[in-house]
BALOBA-1460 file (C-alpha; in Angstrom, 3 decimals):
// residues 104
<rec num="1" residu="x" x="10.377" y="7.673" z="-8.547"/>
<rec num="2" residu="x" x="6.755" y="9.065" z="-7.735"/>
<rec num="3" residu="x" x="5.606" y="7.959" z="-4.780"/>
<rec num="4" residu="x" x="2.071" y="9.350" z="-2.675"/>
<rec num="5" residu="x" x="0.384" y="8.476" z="0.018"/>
<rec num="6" residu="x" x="-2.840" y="6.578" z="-0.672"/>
<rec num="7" residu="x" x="-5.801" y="6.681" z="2.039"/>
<rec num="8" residu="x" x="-8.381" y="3.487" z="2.298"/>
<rec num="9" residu="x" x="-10.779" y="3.359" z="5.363"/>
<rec num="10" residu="x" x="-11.523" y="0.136" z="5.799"/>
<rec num="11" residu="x" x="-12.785" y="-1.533" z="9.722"/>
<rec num="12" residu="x" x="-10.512" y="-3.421" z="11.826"/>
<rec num="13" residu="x" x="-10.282" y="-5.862" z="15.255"/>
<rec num="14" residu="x" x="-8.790" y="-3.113" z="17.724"/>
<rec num="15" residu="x" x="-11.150" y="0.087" z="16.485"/>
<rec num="16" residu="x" x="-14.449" y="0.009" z="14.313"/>
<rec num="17" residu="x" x="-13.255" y="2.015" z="11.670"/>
<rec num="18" residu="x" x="-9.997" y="2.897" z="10.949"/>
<rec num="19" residu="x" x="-8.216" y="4.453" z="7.726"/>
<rec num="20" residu="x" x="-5.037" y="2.979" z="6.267"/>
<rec num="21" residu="x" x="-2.526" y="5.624" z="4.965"/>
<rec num="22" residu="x" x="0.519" y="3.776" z="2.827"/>
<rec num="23" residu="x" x="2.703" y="4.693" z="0.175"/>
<rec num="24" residu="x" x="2.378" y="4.341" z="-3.436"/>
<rec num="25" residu="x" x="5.166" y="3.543" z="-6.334"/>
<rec num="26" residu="x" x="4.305" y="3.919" z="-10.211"/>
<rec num="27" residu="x" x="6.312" y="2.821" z="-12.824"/>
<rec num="28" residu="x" x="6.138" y="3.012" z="-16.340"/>
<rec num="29" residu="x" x="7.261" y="-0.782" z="-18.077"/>
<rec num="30" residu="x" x="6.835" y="-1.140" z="-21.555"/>
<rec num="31" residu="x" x="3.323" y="0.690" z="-22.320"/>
<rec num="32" residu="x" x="1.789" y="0.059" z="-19.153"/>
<rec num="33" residu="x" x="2.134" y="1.438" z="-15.714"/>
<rec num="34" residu="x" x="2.943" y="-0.723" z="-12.529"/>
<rec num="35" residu="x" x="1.528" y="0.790" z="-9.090"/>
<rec num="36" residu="x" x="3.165" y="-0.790" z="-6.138"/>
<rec num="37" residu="x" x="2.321" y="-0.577" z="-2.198"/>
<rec num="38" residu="x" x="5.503" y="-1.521" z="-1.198"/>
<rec num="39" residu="x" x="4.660" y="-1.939" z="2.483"/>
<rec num="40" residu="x" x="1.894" y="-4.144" z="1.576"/>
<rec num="41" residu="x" x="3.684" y="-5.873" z="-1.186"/>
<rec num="42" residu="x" x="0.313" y="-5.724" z="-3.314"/>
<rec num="43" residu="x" x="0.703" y="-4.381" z="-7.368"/>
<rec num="44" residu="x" x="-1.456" y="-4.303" z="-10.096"/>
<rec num="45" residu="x" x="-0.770" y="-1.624" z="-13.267"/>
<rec num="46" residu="x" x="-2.812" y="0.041" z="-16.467"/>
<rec num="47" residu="x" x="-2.650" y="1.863" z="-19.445"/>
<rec num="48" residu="x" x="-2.298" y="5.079" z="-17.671"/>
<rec num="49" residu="x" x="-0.799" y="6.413" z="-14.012"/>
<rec num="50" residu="x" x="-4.606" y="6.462" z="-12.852"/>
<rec num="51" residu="x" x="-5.611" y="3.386" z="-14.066"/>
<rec num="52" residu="x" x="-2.471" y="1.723" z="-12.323"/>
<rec num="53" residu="x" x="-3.417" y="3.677" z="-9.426"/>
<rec num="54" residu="x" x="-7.530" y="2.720" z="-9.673"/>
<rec num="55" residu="x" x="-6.070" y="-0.775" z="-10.400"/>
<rec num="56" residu="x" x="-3.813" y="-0.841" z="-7.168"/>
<rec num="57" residu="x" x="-6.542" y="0.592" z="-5.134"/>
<rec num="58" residu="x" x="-9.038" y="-2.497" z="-5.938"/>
<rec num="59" residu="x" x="-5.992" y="-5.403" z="-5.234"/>
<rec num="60" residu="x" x="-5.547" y="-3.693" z="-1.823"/>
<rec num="61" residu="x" x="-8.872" y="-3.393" z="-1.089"/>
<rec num="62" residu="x" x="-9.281" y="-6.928" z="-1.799"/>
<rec num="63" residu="x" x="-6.285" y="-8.427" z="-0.012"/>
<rec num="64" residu="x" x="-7.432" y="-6.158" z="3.193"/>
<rec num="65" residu="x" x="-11.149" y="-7.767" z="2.555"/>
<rec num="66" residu="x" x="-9.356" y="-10.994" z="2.580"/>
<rec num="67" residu="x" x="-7.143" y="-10.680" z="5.767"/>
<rec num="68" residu="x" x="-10.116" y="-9.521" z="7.703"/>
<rec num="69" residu="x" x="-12.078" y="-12.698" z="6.386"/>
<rec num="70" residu="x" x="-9.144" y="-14.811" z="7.715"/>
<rec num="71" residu="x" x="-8.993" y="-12.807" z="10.859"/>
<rec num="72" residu="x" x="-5.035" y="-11.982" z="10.439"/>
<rec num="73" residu="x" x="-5.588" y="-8.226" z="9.093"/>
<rec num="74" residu="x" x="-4.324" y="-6.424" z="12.474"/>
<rec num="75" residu="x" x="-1.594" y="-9.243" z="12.533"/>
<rec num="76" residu="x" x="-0.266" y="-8.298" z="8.888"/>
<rec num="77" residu="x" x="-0.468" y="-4.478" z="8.657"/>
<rec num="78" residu="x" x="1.518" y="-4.792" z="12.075"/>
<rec num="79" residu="x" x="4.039" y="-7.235" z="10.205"/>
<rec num="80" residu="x" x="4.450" y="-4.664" z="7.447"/>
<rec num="81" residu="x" x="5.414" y="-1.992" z="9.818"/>
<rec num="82" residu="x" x="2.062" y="-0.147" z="10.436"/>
<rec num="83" residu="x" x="1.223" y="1.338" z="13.461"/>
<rec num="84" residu="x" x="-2.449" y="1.956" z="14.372"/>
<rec num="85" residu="x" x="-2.523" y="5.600" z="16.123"/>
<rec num="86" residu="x" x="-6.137" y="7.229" z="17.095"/>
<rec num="87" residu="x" x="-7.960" y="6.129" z="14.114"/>
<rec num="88" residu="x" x="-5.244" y="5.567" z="11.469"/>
<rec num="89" residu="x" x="-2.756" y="2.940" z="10.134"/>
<rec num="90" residu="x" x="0.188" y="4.422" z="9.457"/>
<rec num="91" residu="x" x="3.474" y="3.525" z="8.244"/>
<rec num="92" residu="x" x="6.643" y="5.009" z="9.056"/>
<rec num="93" residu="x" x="8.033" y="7.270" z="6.642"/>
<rec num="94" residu="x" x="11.584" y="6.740" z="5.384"/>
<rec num="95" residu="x" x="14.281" y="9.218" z="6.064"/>
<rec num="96" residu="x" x="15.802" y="9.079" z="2.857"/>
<rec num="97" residu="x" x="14.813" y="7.782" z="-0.487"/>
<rec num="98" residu="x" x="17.609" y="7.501" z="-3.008"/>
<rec num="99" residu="x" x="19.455" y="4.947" z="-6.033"/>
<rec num="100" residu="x" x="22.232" y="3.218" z="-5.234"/>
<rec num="101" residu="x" x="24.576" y="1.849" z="-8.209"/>
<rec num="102" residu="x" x="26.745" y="-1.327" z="-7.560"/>
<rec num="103" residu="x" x="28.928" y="-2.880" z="-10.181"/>
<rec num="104" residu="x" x="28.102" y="-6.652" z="-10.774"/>
């Protein structure tokens, strides 16, 4: 599964300007590509792995633009599990990323 970190500065309540640092998925379904922020639960896709990944960038950078309007963007970044340290919004990293098979 690729994944990468993706950087966006964007400002927020508790510091001027921070930057947001969250990971990225991309899939390939059917003839397009799916990027996902999974902490942010925001997706979009393309034709190809950058335009997924152009694509993804835009949606986030609207629904940010959108929590700031409505005041709630500290509130939700928190609620997906970022922390805001110096001048960065980070989420934690997991410890392991792996498949798991279950018979259904």
């Amino acid at each position: 599964m690729p994944q990468e970190a993706c950087h966006f500065a964007h400002k927020s309540a508790i510091l001027l300007f921070m930057q947001l640092d969250f990971r990225i998925e991309i899939f390939k379904e059917g003839k397009h590509y799916v990027a996902v922020a999974p902490e942010l639960n925001v997706s979009s896709f393309g034709s190809t792995q950058k335009e997924a990944k152009n694509a993804l960038r835009e949606a986030v950078e609207l629904f940010l633009e959108e929590c700031k309007r409505m005041g709630t963007l500290d509130d939700v970044l928190i609620e997906a599990g970022f922390k805001p340290k110096k001048r960065q919004w980070r989420s934690n990293d997991p410890l392991i990323t792996e498949r798991m098979a279950l018979g259904i």
